[in-house]
C-alpha positions as CSV (number, residue, x, y, z in Angstrom):
1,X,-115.7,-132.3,-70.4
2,X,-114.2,-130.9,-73.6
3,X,-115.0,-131.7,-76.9
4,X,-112.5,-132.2,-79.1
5,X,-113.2,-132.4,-83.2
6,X,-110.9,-134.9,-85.7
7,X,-110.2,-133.3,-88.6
8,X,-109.1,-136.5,-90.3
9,X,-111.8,-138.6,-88.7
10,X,-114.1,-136.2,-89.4
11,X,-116.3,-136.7,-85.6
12,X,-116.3,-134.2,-82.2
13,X,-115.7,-136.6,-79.4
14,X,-114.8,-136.1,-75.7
15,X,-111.5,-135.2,-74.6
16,X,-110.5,-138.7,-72.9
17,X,-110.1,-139.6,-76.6
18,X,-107.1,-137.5,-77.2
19,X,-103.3,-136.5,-76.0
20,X,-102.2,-133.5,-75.5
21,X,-99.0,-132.5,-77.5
22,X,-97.7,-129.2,-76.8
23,X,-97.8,-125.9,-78.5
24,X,-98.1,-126.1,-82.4
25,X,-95.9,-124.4,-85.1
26,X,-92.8,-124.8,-82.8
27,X,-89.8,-124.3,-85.4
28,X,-87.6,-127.3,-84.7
29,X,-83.6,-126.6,-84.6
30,X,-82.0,-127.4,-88.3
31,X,-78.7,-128.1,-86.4
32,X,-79.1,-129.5,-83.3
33,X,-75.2,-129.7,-82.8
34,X,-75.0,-126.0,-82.8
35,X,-77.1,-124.7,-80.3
36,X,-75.9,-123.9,-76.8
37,X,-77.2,-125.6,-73.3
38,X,-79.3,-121.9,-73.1
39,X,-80.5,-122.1,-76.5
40,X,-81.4,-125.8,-75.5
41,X,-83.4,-124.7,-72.7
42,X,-86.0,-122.4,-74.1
43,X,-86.3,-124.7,-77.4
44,X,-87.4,-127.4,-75.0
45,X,-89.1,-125.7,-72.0
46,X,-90.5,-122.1,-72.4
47,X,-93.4,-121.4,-74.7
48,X,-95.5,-118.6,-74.8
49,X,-98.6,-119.6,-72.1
50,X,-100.6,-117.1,-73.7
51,X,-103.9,-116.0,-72.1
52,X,-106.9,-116.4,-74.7
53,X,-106.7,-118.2,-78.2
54,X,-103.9,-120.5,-78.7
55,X,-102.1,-122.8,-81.4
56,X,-101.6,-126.4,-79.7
57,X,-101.2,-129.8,-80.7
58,X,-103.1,-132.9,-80.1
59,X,-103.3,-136.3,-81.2
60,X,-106.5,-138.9,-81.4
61,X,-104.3,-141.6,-79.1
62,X,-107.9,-143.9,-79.3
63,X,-109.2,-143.4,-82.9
64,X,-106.7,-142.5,-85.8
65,X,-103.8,-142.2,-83.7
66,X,-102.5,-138.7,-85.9
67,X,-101.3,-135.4,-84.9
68,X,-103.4,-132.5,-85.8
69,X,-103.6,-128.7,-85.0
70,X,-106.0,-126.6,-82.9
71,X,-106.9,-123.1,-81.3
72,X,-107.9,-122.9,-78.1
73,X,-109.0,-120.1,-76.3
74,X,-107.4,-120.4,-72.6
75,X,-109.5,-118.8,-70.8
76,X,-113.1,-120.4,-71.9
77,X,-111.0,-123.8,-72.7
78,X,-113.1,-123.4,-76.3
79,X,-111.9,-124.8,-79.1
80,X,-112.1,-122.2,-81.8
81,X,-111.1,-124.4,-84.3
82,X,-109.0,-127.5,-85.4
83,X,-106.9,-128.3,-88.7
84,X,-105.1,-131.0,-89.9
85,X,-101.1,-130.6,-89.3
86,X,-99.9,-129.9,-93.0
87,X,-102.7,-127.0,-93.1
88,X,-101.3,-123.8,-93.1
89,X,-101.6,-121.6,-89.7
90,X,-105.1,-120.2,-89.8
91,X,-105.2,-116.1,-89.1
92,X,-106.3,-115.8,-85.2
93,X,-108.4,-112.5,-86.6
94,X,-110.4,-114.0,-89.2
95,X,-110.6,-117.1,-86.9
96,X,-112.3,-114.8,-84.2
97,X,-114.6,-112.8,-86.4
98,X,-115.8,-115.8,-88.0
99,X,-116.3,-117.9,-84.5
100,X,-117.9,-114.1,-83.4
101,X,-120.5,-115.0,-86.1
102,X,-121.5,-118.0,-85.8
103,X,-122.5,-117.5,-81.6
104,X,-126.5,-116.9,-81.1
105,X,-126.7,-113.3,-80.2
106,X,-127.2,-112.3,-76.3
């Protein structure tokens, strides 16, 4: 079972607590209107599926009920970090080197 930290709750609790949203920092069309059925189609439906850390949404459905931010790596399903949703994107490098740290050596 995952574990999954609030930033505005401030607890790590299991993953039954929360929704997944989707991939995070998704810029959302200014003009709807404008774009084309193609255009559309990859706003809506592709996203990057990348394979190690990743920028994803969730929301604490039974506790605060908000939207926040997180990286996850893919492939280990760990959460490297998670951020409230008006915090700025953190750096993925410094994020890594910092997570590096903080794991007990082998």
């Amino acid at each position: 079972m995952l574990l999954i930290h609030c930033p505005y709750c401030d607890e790590t609790l299991p993953e039954l607590e929360f929704t997944y949203g989707g991939e995070a920092h998704i810029a959302r069309p200014e003009t709807p209107a404008d774009k084309t059925d193609d255009e559309w189609r990859d706003f809506l439906f592709i996203r990057t599926n990348v394979k190690g850390p990743h920028f994803e949404r969730w929301r604490h459905a039974h506790g605060c009920g908000r939207f926040f931010n997180a990286v996850r790596d893919t492939v280990s399903d760990r959460f490297l970090t998670t951020y409230k949703s008006d915090a700025p994107r953190p750096d993925l490098a410094v994020l890594i080197k910092e997570v590096a740290m903080k794991e007990p050596s082998k």
